[in-house]
C-alpha positions as CSV (number, residue, x, y, z in Angstrom):
1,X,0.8,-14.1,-0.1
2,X,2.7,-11.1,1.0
3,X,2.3,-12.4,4.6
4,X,4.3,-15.3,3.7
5,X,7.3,-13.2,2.4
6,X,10.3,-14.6,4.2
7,X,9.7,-18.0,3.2
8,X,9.5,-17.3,-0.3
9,X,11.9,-14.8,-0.7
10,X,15.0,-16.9,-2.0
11,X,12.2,-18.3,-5.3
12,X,10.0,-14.6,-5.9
13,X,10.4,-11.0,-5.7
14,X,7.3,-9.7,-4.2
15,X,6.1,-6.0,-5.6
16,X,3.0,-4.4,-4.2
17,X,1.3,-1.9,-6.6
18,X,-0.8,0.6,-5.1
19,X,-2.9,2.0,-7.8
20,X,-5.7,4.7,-5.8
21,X,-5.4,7.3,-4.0
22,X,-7.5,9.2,-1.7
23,X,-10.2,9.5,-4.5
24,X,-11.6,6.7,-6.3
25,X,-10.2,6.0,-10.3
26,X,-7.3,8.9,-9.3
27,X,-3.5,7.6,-8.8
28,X,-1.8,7.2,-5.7
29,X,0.6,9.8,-4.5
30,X,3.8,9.3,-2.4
31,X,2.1,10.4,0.8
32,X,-0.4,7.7,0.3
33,X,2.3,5.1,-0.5
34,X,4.6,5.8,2.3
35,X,1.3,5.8,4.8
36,X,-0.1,2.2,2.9
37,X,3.5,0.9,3.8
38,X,4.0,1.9,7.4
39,X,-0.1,0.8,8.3
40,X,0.7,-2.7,7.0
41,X,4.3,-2.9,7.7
42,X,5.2,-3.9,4.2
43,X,8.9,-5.5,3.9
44,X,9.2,-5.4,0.0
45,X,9.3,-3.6,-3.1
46,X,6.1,-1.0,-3.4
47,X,5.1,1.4,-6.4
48,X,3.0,3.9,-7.9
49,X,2.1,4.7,-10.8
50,X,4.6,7.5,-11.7
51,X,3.7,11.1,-11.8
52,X,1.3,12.8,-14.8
53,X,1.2,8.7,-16.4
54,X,-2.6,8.5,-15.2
55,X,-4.2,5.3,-13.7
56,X,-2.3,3.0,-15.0
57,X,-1.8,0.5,-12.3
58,X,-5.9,0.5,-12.6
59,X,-5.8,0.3,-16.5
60,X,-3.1,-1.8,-17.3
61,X,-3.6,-4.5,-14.3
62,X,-6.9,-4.5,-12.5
63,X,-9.2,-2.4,-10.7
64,X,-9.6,-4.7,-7.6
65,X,-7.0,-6.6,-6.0
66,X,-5.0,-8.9,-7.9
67,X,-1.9,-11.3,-8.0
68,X,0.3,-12.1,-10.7
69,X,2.8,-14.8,-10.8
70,X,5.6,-13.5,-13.2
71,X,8.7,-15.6,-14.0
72,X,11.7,-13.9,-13.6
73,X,13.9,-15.2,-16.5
74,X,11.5,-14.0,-19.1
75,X,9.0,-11.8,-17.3
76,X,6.1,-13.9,-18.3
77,X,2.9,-13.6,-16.2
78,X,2.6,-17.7,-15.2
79,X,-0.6,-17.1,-13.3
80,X,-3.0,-14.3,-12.2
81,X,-5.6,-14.7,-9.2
82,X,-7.8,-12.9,-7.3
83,X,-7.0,-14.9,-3.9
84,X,-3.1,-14.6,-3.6
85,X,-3.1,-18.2,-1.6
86,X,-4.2,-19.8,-4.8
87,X,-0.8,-19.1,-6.6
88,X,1.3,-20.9,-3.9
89,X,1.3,-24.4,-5.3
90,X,3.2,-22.9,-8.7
91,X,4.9,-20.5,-6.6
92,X,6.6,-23.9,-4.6
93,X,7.4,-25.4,-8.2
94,X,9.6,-22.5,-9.4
């Protein structure tokens, strides 16, 4: 989905989470981030779980990838999928 970014970004706000590090089940550090977002040249919003909070990217979301369709006006999660592609019919109706 992220690879389709310009054409959706007038309807969405893309956010990539990256929730491990280095070690498996241990959070991402800014060194990691920053690499993650110059490897896949990444052109929107990226985070980490913030310092000393823990895995909770991993806890609170998923522990594989994920994508969650979240409507802006009340921050409801419309739709969740394993296979981002799968969210762009509902993605064209907002």
């Amino acid at each position: 989905m992220a690879l389709d970014y310009p054409s959706y970004s007038d309807r969405a706000i893309f956010v990539d989470l990256l929730a491990e590090g280095a070690a498996v089940g241990e959070p991402a550090e800014q060194k990691e981030l920053d690499a993650w977002i110059l490897d896949r040249e990444i052109p929107f919003t990226t985070a980490i779980d913030a310092p000393g909070a823990g895995p909770r990217i991993l806890k609170d979301f998923s522990p594989i990838e994920s994508s969650f369709l979240v409507e802006l006006g009340s921050m409801r999660i419309v739709e969740h999928a394993l296979e981002p592609t799968t969210l762009y019919p509902t993605l064209d109706e907002l």
